[in-house]
KOLVOMI-680730 format. One record per residue (C-alpha): residue number from 1; residue in one letter; y, z, x. Coordinates in nm, 3 decimals. Each point is the difference from the previous one (the first is absolute). Example, Ala and Ser with C-alpha at 12.3 -4.5 7.8 and 13.67 -1.06 7.14 Angstrom:
2
{num=1 | residu=A | y=-0.450 | z=0.780 | x=1.230}
{num=2 | residu=S | y=0.344 | z=-0.066 | x=0.137}
END
This chain:
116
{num=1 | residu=X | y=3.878 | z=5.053 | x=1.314}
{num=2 | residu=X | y=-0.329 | z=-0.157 | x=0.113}
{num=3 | residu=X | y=-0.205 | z=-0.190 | x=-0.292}
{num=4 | residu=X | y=-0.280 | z=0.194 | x=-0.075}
{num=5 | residu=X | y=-0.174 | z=-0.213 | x=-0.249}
{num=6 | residu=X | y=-0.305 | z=-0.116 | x=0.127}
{num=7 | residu=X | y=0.009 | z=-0.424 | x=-0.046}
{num=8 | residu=X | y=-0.201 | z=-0.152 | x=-0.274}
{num=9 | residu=X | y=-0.284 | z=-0.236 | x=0.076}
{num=10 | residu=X | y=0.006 | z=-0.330 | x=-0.076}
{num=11 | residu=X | y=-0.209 | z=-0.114 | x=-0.292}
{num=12 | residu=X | y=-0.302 | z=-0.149 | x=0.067}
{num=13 | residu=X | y=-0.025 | z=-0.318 | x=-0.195}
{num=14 | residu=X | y=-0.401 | z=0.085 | x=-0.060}
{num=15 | residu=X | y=0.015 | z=0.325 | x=-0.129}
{num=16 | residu=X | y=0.169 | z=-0.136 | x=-0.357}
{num=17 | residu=X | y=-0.281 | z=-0.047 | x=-0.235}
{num=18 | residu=X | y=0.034 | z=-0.344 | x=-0.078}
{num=19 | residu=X | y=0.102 | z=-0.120 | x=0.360}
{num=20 | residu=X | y=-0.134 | z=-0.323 | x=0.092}
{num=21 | residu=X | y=-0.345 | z=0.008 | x=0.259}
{num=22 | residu=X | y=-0.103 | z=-0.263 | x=0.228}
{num=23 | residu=X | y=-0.399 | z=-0.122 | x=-0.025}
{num=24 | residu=X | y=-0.125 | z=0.044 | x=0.359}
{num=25 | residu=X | y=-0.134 | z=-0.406 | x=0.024}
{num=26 | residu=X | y=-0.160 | z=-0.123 | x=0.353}
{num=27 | residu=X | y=0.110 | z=-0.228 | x=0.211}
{num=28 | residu=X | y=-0.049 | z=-0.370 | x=-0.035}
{num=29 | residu=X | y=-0.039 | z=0.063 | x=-0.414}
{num=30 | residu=X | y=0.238 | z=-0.172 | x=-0.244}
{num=31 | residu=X | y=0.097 | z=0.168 | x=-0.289}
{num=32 | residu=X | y=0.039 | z=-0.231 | x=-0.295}
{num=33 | residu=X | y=0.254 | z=-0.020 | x=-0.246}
{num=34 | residu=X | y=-0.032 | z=-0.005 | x=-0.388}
{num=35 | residu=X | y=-0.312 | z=-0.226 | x=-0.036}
{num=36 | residu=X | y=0.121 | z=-0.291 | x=-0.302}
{num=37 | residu=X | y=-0.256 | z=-0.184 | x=-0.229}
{num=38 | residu=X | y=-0.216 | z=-0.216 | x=0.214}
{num=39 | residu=X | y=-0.050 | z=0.228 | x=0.294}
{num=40 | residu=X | y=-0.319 | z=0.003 | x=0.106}
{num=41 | residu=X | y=-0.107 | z=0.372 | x=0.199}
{num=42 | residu=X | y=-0.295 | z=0.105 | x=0.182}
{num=43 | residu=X | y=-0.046 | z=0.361 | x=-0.051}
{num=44 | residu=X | y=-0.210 | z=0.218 | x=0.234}
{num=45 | residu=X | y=-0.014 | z=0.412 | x=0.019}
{num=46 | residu=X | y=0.374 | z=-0.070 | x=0.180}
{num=47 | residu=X | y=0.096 | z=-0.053 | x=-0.334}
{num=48 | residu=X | y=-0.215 | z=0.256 | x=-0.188}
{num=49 | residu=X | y=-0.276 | z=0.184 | x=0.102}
{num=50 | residu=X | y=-0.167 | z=-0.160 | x=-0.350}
{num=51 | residu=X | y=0.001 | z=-0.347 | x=0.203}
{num=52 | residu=X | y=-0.355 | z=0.094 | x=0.209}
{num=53 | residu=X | y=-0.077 | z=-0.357 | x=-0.122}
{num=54 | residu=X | y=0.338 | z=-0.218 | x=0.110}
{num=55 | residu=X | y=0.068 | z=-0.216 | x=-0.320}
{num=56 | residu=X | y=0.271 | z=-0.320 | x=0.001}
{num=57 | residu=X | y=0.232 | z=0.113 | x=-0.329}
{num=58 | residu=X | y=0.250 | z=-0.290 | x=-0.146}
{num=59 | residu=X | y=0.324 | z=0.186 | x=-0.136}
{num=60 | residu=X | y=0.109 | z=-0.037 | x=-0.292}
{num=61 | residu=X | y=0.265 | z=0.262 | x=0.043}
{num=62 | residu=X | y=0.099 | z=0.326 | x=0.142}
{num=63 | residu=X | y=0.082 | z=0.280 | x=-0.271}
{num=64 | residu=X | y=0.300 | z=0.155 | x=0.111}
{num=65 | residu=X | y=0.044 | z=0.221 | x=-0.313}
{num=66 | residu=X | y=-0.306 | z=0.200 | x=0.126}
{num=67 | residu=X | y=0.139 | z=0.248 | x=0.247}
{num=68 | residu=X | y=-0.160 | z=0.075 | x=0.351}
{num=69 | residu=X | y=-0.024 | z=0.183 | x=0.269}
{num=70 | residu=X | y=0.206 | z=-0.147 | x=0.263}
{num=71 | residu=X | y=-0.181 | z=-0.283 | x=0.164}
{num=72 | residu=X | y=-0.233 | z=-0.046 | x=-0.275}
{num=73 | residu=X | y=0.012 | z=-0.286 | x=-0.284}
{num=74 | residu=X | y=-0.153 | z=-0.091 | x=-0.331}
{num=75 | residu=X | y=-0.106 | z=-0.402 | x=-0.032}
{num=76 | residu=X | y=-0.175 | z=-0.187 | x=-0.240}
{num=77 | residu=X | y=-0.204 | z=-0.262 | x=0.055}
{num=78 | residu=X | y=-0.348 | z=-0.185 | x=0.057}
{num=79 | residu=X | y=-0.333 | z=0.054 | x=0.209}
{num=80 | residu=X | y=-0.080 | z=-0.317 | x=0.123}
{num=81 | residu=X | y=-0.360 | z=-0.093 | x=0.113}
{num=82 | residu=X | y=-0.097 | z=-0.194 | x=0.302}
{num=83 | residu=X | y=0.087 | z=-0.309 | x=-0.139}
{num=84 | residu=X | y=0.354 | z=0.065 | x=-0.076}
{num=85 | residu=X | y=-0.043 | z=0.050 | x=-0.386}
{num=86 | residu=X | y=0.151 | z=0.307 | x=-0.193}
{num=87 | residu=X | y=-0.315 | z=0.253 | x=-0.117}
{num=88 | residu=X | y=0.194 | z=0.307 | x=-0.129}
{num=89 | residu=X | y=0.357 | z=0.136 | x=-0.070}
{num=90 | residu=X | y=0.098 | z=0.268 | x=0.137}
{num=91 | residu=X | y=0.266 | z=0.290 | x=0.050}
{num=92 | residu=X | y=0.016 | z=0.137 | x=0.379}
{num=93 | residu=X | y=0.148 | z=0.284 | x=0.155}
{num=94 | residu=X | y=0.035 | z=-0.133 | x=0.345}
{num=95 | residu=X | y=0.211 | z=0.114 | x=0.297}
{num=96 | residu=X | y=0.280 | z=-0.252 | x=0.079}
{num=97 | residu=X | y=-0.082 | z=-0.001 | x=0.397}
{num=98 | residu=X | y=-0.418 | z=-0.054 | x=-0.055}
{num=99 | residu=X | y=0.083 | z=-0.324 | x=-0.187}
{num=100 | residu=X | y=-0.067 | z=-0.312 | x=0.188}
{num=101 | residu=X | y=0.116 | z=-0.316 | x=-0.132}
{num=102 | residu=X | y=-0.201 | z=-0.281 | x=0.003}
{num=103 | residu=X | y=-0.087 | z=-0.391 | x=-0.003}
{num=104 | residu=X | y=-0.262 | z=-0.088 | x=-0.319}
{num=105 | residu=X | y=-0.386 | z=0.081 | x=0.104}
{num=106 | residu=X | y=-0.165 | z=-0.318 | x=0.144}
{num=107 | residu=X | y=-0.151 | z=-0.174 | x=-0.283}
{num=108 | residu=X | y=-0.277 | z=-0.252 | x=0.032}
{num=109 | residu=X | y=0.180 | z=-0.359 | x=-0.141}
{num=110 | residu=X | y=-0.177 | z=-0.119 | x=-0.320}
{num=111 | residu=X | y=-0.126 | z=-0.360 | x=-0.031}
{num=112 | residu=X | y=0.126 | z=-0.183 | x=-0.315}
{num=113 | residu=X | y=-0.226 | z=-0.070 | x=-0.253}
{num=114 | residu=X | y=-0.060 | z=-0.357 | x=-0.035}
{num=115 | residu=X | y=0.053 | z=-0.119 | x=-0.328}
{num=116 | residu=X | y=-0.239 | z=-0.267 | x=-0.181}
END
């Protein structure tokens, strides 16, 4: 007796609804771990399309409690100016692979102040 029943597919692993996806990132681009308190970033529209003016962001923290689309993050942290120096805090919805991590701005040195 020949087996009639036609064979089952295989599942595809991306058809569940909470399979995981991949972020399509280019070649030659780094994506960063979990950024820790200190991290300084330089965000451009790779990280957000808000970012038309790049802006250097110290972390204070990422906020994993806030869930995201894959790829995505919360962090908290502060603007810094030209000089180095914090100017706001801020919360930013940034995507992971748009975040470039970077040395402090240049700052100009500051001459002591004589005393006397």
């Amino acid at each position: 007796m020949p087996d009639d029943k036609p064979e089952k597919p295989e599942p595809n692993p991306t058809s569940r609804p909470h399979a995981s996806r991949t972020v399509a990132v280019p070649l030659g681009v780094a994506v960063i771990g979990p950024m820790t308190a200190g991290d300084v970033v330089y965000l451009t529209t790779a990280a957000s399309v808000q970012f038309l003016r790049p802006i250097f962001v110290r972390v204070i923290r990422e906020l994993p409690e806030r869930h995201t689309y894959h790829g995505w993050v919360w962090i908290e942290g502060y603007q810094l100016n030209a000089a180095g120096d914090a100017v706001a805090r801020r919360e930013l919805f940034v995507m992971r692979a748009g975040v470039r991590m970077q040395a402090l701005p240049a700052t100009r040195r500051r001459r002591p102040v004589p005393v006397g």
